[in-house]
TORKE-338515 format. One line per field, with one value per residue: y negated, x, z negated of N, C-alpha, C in turn. Coordinates in pm, whole numbers, plus 50000, padded with zeros to 5 digits. Layout:
nc2 c(Y/...);
nc1 c(X/...);
nc3 c(Z/...);
cac2 c(Y/...);
cac1 c(X/...);
cac3 c(Z/...);
cc2 c(Y/...);
cc1 c(X/...);
cc3 c(Z/...);
***
This chain:
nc2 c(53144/52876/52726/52771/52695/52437/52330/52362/52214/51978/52005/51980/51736/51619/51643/51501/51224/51178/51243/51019/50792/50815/50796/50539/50401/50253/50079/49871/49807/49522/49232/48880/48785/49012/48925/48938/49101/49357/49607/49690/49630/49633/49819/49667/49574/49549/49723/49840/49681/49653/49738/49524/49287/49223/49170/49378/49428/49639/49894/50081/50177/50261/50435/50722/50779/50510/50494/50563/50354/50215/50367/50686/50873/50798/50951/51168/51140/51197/51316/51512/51530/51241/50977/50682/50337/50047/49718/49448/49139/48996/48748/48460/48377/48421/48615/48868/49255/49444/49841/50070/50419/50656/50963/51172/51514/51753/52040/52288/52231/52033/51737/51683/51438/51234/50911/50670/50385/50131/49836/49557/49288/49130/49072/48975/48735/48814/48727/48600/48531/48433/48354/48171/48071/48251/48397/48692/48885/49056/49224/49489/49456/49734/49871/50089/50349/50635/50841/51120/51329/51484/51502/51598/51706/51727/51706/51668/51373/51326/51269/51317/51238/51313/51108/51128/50961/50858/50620/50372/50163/49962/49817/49794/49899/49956/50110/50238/50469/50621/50783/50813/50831/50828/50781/50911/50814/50831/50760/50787/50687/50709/50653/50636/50727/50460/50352/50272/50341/50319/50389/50384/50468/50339/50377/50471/50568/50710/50480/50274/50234/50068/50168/50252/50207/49896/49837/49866/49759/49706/49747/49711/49892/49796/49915/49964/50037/50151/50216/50173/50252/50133/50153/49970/49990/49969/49791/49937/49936/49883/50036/49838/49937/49985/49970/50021/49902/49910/49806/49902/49809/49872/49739/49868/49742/49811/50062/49932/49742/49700/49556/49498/49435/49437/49465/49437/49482/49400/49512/49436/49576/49408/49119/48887/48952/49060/48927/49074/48966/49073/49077/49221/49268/49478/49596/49846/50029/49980/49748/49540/49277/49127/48929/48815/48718/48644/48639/48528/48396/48041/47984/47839/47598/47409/47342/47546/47793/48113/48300/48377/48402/48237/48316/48313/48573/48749/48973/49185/49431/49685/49938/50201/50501/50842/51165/51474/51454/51243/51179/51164/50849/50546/50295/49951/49758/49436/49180/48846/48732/48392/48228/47999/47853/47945/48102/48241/48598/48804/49091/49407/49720/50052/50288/50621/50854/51210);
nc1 c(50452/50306/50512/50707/50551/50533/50805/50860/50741/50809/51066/50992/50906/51128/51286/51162/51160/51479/51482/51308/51530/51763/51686/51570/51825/51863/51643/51678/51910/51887/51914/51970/52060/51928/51670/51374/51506/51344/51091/50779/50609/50322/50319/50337/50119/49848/49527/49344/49076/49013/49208/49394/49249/49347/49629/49769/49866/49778/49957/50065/49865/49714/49475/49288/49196/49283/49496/49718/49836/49953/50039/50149/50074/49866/49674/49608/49398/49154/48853/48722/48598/48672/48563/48683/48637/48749/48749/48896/48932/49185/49355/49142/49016/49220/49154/49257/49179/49158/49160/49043/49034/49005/49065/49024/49061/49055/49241/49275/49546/49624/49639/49470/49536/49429/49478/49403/49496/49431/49465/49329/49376/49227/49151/49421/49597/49783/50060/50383/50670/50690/50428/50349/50122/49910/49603/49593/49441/49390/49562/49523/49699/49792/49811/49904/49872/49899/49857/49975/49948/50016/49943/50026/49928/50177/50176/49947/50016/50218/50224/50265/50367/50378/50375/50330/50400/50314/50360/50238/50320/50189/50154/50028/50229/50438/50563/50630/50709/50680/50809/50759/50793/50665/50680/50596/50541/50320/50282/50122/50019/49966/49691/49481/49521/49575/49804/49996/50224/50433/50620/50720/50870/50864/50811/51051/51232/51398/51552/51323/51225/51167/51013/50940/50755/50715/50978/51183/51305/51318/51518/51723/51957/52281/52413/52166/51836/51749/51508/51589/51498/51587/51602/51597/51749/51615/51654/51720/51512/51458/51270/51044/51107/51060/51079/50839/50738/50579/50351/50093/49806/49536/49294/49031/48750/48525/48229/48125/48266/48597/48933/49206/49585/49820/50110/50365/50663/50861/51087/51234/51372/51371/51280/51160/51204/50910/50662/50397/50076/49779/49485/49220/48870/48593/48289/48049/48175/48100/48072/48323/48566/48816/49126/49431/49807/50056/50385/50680/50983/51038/50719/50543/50588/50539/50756/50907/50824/50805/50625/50296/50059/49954/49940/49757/49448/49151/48881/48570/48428/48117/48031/47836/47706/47582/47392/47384/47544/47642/47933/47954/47981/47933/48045/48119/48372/48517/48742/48938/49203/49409/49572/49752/49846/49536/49205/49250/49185/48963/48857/48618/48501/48364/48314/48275/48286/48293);
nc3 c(47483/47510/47464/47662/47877/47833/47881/48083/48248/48191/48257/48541/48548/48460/48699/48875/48851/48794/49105/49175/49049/49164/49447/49435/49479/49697/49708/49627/49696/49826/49986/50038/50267/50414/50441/50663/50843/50816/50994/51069/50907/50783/50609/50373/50319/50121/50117/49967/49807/49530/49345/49481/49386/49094/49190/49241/48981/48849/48909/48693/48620/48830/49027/49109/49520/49547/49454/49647/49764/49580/49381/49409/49216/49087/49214/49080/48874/48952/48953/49094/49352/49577/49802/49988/50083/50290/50431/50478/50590/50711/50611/50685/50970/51150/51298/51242/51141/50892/50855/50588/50499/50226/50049/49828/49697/49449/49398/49202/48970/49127/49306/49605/49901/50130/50345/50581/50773/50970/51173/51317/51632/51817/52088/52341/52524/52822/52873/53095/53200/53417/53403/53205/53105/53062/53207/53348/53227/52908/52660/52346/52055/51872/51544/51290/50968/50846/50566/50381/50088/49798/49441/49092/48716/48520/48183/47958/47928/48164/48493/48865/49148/49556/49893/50231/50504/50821/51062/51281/51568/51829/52193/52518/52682/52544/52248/51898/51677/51343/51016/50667/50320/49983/49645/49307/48933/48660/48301/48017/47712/47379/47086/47238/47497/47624/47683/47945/48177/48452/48758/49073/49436/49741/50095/50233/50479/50786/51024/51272/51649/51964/52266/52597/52869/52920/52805/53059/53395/53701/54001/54318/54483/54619/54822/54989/55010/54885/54527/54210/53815/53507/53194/52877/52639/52293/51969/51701/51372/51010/50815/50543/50219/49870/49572/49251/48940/48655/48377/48191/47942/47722/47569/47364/47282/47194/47259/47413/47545/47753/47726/47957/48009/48252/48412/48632/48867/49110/49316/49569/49910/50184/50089/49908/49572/49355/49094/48885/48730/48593/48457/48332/48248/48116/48116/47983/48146/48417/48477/48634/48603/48686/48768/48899/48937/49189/49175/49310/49405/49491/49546/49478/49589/49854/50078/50022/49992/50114/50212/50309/50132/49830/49533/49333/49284/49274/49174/49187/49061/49075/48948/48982/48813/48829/48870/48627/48411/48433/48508/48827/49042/49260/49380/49426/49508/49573/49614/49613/49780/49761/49996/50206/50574/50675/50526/50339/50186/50233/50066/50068/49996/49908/49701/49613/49461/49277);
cac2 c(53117/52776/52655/52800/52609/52291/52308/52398/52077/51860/51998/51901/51623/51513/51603/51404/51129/51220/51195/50864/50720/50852/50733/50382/50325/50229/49995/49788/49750/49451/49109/48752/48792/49097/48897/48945/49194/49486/49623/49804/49477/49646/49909/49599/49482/49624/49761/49820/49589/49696/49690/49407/49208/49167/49145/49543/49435/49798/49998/50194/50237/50253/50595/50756/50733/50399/50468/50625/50275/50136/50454/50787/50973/50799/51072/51310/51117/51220/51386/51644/51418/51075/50875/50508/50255/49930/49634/49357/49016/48926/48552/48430/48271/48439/48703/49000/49308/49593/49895/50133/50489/50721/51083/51286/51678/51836/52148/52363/52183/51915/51692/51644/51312/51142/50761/50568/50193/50058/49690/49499/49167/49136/49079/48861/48669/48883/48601/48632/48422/48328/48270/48130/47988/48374/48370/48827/48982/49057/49353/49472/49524/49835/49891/50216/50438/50774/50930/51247/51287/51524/51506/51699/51643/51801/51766/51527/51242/51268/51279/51310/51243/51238/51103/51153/50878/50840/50500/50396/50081/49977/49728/49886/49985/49946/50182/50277/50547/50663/50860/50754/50859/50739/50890/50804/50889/50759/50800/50785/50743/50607/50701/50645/50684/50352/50267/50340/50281/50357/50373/50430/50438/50324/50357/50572/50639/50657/50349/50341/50149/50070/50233/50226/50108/49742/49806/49918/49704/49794/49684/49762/49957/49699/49937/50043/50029/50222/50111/50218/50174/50165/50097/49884/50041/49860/49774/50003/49847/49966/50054/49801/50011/49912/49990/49910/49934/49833/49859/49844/49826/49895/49746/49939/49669/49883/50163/49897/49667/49691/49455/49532/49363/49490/49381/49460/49394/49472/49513/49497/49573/49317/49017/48869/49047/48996/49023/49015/48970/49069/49131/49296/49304/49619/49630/49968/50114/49985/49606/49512/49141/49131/48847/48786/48615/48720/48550/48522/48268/47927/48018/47727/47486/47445/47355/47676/47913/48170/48394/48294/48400/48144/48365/48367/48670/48765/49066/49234/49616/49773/50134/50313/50636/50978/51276/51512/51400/51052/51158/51079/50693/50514/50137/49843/49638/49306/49091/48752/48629/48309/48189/47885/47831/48012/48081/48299/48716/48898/49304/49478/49806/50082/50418/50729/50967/51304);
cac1 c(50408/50267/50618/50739/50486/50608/50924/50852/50606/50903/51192/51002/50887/51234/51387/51112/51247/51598/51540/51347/51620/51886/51650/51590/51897/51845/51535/51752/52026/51838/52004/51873/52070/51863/51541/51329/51492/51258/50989/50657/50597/50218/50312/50364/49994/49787/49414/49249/48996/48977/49358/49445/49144/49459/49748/49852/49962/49798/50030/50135/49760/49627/49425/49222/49233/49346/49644/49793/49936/50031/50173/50084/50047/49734/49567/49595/49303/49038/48724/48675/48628/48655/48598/48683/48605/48752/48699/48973/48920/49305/49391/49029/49040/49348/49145/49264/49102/49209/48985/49124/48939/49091/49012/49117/49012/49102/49241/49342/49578/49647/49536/49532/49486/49457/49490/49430/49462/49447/49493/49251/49386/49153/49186/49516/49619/49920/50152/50472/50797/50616/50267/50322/49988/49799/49515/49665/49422/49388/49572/49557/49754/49735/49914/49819/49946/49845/49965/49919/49964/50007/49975/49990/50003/50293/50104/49819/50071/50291/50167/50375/50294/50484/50317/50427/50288/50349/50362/50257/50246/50222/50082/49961/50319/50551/50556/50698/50666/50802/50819/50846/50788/50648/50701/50570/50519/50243/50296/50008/50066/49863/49568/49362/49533/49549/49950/50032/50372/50476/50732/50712/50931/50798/50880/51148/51212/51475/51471/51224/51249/51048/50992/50850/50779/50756/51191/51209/51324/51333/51621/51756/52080/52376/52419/52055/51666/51652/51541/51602/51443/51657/51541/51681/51726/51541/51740/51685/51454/51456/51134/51031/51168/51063/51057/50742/50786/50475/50319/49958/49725/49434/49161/48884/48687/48416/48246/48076/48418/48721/49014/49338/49653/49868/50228/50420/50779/50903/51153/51190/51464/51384/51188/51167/51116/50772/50619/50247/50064/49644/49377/49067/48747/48500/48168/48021/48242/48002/48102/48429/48569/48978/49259/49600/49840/50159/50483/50818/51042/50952/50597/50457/50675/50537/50887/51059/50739/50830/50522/50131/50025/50028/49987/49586/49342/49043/48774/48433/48359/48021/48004/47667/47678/47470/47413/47344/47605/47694/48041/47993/47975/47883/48096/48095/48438/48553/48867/48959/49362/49456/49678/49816/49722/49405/49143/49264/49175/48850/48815/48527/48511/48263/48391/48238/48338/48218);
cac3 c(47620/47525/47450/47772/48000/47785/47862/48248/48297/48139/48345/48672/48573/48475/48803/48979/48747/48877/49203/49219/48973/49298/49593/49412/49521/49858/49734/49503/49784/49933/49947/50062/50394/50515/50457/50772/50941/50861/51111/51030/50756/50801/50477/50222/50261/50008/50202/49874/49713/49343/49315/49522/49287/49036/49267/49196/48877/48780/48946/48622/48593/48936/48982/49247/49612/49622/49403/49763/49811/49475/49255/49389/49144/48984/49217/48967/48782/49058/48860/49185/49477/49587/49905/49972/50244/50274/50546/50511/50620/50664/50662/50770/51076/51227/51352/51215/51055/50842/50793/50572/50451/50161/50024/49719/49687/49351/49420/49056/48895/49200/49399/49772/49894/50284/50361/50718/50754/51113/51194/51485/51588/51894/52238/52298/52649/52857/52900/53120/53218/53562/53356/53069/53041/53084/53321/53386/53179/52767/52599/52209/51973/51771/51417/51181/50968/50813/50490/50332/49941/49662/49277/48983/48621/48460/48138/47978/47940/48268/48619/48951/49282/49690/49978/50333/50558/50959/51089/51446/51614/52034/52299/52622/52743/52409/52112/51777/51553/51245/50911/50553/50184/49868/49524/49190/48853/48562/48183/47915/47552/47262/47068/47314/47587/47641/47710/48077/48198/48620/48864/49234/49500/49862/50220/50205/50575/50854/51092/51424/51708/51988/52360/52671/53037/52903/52820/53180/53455/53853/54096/54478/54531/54688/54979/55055/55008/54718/54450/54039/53737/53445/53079/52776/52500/52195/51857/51582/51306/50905/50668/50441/50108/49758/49473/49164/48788/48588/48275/48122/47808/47728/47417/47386/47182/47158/47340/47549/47605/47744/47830/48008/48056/48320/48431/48762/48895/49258/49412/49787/49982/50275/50081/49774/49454/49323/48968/48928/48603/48594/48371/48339/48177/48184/48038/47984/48281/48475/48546/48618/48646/48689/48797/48875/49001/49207/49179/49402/49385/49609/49605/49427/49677/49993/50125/49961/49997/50288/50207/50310/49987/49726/49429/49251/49300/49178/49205/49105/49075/48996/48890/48918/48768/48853/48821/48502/48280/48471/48608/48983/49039/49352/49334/49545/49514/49610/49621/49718/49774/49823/50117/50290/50594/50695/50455/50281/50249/50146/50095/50039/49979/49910/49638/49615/49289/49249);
cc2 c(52969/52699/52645/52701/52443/52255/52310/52264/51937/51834/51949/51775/51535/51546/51573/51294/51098/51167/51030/50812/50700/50764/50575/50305/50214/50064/49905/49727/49599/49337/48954/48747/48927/49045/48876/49014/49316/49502/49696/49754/49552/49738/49802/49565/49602/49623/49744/49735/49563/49652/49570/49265/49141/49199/49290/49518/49603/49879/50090/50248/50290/50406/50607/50779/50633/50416/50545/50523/50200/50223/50567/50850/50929/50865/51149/51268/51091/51316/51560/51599/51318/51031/50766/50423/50134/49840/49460/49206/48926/48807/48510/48316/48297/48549/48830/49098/49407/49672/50031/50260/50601/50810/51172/51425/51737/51978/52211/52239/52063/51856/51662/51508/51284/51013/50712/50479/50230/49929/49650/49353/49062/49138/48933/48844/48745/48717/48652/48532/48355/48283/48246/48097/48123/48350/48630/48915/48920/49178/49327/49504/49652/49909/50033/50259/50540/50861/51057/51346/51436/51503/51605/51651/51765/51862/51621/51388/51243/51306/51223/51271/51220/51234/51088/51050/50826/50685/50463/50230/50010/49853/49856/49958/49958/50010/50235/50346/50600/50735/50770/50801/50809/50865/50818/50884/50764/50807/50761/50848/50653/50708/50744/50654/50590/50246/50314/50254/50382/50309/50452/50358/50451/50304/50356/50605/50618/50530/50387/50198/50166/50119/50200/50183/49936/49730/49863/49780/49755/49633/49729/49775/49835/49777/50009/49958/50076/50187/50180/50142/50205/50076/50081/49974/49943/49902/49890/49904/49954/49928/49956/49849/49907/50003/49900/49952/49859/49908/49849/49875/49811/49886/49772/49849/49719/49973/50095/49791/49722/49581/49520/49441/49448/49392/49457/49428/49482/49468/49540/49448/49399/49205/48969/48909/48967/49024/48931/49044/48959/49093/49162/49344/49412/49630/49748/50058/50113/49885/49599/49365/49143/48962/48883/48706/48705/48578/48577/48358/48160/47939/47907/47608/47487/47416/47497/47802/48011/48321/48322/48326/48301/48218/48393/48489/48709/48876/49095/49370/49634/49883/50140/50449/50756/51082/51350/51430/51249/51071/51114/50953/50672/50363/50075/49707/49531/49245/48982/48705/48492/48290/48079/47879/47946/48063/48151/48490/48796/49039/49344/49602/49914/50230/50509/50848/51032/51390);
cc1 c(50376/50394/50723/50701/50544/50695/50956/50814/50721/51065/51093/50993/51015/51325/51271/51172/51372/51607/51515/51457/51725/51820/51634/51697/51911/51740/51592/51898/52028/51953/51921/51932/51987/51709/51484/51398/51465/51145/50867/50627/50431/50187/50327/50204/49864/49612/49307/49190/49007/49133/49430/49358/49277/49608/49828/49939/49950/49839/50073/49984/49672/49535/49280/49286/49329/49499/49741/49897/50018/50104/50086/50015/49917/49619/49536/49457/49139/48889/48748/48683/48614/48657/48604/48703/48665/48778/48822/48956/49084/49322/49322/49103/49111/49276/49163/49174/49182/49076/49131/49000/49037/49014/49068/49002/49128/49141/49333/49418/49705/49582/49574/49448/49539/49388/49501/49408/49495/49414/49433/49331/49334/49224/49324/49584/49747/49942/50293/50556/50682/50498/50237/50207/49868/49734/49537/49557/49417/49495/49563/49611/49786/49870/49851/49935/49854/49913/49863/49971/49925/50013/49942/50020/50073/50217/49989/49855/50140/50220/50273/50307/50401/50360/50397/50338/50376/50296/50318/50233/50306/50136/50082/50089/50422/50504/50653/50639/50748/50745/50888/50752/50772/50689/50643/50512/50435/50313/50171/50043/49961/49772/49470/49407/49546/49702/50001/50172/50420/50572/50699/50781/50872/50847/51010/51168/51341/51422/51453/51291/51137/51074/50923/50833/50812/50903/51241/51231/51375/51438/51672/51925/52160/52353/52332/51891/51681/51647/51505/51532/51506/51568/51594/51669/51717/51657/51622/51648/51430/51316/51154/51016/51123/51037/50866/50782/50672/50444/50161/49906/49592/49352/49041/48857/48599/48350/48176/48198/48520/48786/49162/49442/49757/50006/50263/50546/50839/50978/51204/51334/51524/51352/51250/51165/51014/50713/50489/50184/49905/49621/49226/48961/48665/48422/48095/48069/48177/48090/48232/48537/48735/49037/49356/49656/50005/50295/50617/50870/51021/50846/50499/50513/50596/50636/50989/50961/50776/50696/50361/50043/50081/49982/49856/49540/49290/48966/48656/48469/48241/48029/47831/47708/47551/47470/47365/47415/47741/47835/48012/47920/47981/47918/48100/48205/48515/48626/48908/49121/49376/49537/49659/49928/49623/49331/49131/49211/49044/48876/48724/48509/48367/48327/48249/48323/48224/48259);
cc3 c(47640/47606/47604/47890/47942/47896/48037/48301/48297/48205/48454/48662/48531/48618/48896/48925/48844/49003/49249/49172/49120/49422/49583/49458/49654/49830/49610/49558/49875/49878/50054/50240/50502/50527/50576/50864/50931/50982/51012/50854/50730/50648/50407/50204/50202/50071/50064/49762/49575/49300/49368/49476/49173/49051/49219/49095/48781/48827/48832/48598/48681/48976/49081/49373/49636/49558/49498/49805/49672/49402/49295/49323/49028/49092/49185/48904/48879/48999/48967/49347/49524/49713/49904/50101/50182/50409/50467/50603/50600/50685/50750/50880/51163/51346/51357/51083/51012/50803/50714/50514/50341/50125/49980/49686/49559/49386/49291/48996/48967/49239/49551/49836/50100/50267/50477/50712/50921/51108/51336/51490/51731/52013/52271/52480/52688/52937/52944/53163/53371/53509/53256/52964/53028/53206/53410/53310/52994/52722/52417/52166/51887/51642/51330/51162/50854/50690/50389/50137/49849/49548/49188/48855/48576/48307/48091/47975/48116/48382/48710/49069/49431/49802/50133/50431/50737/51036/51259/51482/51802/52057/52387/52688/52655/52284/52039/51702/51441/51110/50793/50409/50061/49755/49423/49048/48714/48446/48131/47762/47501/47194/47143/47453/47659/47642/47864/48083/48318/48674/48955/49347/49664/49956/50233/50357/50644/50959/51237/51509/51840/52121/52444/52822/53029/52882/52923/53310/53601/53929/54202/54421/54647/54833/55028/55000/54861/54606/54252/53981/53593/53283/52949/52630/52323/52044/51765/51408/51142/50881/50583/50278/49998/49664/49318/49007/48730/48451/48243/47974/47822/47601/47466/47232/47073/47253/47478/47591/47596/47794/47819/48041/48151/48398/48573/48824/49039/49330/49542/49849/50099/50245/49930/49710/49398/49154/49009/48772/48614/48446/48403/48232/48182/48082/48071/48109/48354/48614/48523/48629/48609/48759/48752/48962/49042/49249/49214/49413/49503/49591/49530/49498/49812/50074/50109/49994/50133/50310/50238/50226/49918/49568/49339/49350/49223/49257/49095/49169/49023/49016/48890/48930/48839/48848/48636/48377/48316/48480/48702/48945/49218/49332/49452/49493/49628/49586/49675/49651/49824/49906/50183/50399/50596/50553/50366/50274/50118/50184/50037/50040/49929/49835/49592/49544/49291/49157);
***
């Protein structure tokens, strides 16, 4: 019977395997002439603190909630239940905010996981061909999207995970919505558990486009009064598709140190490919002190750079523990990216493990 469930755990998890290997295709098709013409650019930016502390170089390790945006399937490693807050400070100065909130529920021998980010970027001047200068009013922006997430582990080394995530974004009379798919799968080998190795495939979707009274235009009939209103039909815009492939390690010094090295390589349909290379310290699983640094080609040029990231990040986590036997934790992390201009991007965050 054992041998049975083996052998069950190892076929799915090789035709999850399978299919990313098949759907990768798509996120490996990119080329330097499609750069910048995706839409719904709002899925590449990374909401959570803790992981975006060393530039998601732990995507093969990433785990919880937050691992909804970097490698599904490290929601399998959820104790029971987890909430997570985070508050975004994108490219001080510009004015924009991200708030993002996440939430994994163990259920038997899965997990079920929800993820909302929404994007503020305040109140912004309606400007038109006759009034260039405003003076009409304000409207806002509004960007979000919403995804909804399973994992399971296959067995104590492999873990699977798909997330289904709905995209939305509008002004006061223009909107877009859309559908798209992550996938992803952890490994764990070693003594100690302590060799991770991931792949996940992201934003997986057909392409949206946008709608509305704003692609509407009114005009008079040649031989009368009456008068039509006929409306433009908007270009069809693809998903920013990628692919991640990472690795990590893990010395357990001792039972009060650890340090991690963690690797990352990405490939993106519409952009550059990116590799990102952190590390991380952790004293009694308490304190946590990480960097990294993320690297795409140009990005140390300011002539060749086409990204407003220039490539350092750094974070803090504290863990407080509670409870009888000090599972649930109660953390408070923090992240700062560099970028050129504006002042670059803080996240703060707030996790809740039960």
């Amino acid at each position: 019977m054992l041998m049975h469930k083996m052998r069950t755990m190892q076929r799915k998890a090789a035709i999850l395997t399978a299919a990313l290997a098949l759907s990768s295709i798509q996120a490996w098709a990119g080329n330097p002439d499609r750069a910048g013409s995706a839409g719904a650019t709002q899925l590449l930016i990374n909401p959570w603190s803790r992981s975006s502390g060393w530039a998601l170089a732990n995507s093969a390790s990433v785990r919880g909630a937050e691992a909804m945006f970097g490698n599904v399937a490290g929601l399998t490693q959820i104790n029971k239940t987890e909430v997570l807050f985070s508050n975004t400070r994108w490219l001080s100065g510009s004015g924009t905010t991200i708030n993002s909130v996440g939430f994994g529920q163990k259920l038997g021998s899965g997990v079920l996981g929800i993820s909302a980010t929404t994007m503020g970027f305040g109140e912004l001047p309606i400007t038109t061909v006759e009034n260039p200068a405003g003076g009409l009013g304000t409207f806002r922006p509004n960007m979000a999207n919403i995804g909804f997430a399973y994992s399971k582990s296959f067995s104590n080394s492999i873990h699977g995970g798909l997330l289904l995530r709905v995209v939305s974004e509008s002004i006061a009379n223009v909107r877009s919505q859309g559908m798209c798919f992550d996938a992803g799968i952890q490994y764990v080998t070693g003594e100690q558990d302590n060799i991770h190795f991931g792949i996940a495939l992201k934003n997986v979707g057909p392409a949206m486009s946008f709608s509305g009274d704003g692609l509407s235009v009114q005009g008079l009939l040649v031989s009368g009064s009456d008068q039509l209103t006929l409306e433009q039909r908007s270009a069809r815009f693809e998903i920013p598709s990628l692919l991640n492939i990472g690795g990590a390690y893990d010395w357990h010094l001792n039972e009060l140190h650890r340090i991690t090295i963690a690797g990352n390589f990405t490939s993106n349909s519409f952009t550059k490919d990116q590799g990102m290379l952190g590390l991380e310290y952790a004293f009694k699983k308490m304190v946590h002190l990480r960097g990294g640094y993320m690297y795409e080609k140009g990005i140390t040029s300011e002539e060749e750079r086409t990204t407003v990231l220039t490539g350092p990040s750094a974070g803090v986590s504290v863990d407080l523990p509670f409870g009888e036997e000090k599972k649930s934790a109660i953390a408070i992390d923090y992240s700062y990216r560099t970028s050129n201009p504006f002042g670059g991007i803080h996240s703060i965050g707030i996790r809740i493990s039960l």
